[in-house]
Structure formats: C-alpha cells, structure tokens
N, C-alpha and C positions, 0 to 999 in steps of 0.2 A: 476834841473832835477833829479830824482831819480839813485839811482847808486843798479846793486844789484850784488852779486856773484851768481856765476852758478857753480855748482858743477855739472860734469858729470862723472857717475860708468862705469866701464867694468870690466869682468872675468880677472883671476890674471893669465893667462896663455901666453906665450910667442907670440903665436898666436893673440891671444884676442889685445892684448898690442900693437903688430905694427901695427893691423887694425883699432884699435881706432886711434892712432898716424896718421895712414896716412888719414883716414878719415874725421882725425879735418883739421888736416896744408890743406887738399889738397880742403877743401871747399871753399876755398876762402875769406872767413870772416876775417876780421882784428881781433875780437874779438879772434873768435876761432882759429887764426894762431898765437896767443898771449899767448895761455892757459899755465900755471905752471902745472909740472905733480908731481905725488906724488910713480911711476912705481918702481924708485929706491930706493924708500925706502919702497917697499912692499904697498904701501896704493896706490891702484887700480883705483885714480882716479884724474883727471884733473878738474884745477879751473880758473873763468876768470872772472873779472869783466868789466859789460857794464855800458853805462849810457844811459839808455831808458826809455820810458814812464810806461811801465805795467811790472808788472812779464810774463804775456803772451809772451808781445816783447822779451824780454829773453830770454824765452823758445824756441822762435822761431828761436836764431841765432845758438841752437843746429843743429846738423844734423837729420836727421828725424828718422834714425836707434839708437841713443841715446836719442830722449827727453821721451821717457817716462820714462827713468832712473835717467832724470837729476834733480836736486832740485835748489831752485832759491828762496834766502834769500837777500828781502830788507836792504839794510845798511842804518844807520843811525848814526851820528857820536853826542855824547852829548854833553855838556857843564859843568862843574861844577852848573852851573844856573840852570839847566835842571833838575837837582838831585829831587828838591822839585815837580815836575809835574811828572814824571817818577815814584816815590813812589807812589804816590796819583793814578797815574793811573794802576799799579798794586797791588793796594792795599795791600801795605807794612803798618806795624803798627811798627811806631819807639819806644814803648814801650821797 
C-alpha cells in the first residue's frame, strides 16, 4: 500500500498554534492524533504519515479547515538496485 506524508501549515501565532493543536488531536483520527509538530521550534507546521490508497485519501484525513493548506508527498523508499532505473527515469547523464 502506498505510504505518503501530509504536511499540514498554520499561522505562527500563539492563537493559530493551539487551534491547529486542538483541532487535529480532537478530530478523532488516529492519523491526525499521531501528528509531529514542528511549533517549538518555530517551523509552523505538523506532520504525519498515512498508509492509503491516493494522495486524495490523505488529503482527506486532514480537517476540512486545513486541507487546502496541507501538502501530501508520496514516499517511496529505494534500493541501491534501484539506482540504475531512478537515473534513467530522471534522466540523469552519468557523464
């Protein structure tokens, strides 16, 4: 099954910060009552990884007041194996 990260932003204000917090935890989502925050260290945003079918599905385990801020980046995990298809398919020139 596909695994992706969901990055979800809010405003860097004190305000902003505990209603994103209570927001997420109080949705009820095991996803989103899971998230890593990034608040104390100034970087304004919470991260969580699902393992669902689409980017969409994803999108969807945000709250409704956050997804259109949220971003949602498929992982994929390589091999050294993988090295020779991965070039080729960004066509990289080992020159």
């Amino acid at each position: 099954m596909p695994r992706f990260l969901i990055e979800v932003a809010h405003d860097p204000t004190p305000g902003e910060c505990g209603r994103a917090i209570e927001l997420l935890l109080g949705s009820g989502s095991h996803f989103v009552s899971t998230a890593e925050w990034g608040c104390s260290d100034s970087v304004h945003k919470a991260w969580m990884i699902a393992d669902v079918d689409t980017k969409e599905q994803a999108a969807l385990l945000v709250p409704p007041a956050y997804r259109s801020r949220c971003t949602v980046v498929q992982l994929t995990k390589f091999t050294i194996d993988d090295l020779g298809t991965i070039l080729t398919q960004h066509n990289f020139d080992k020159k």
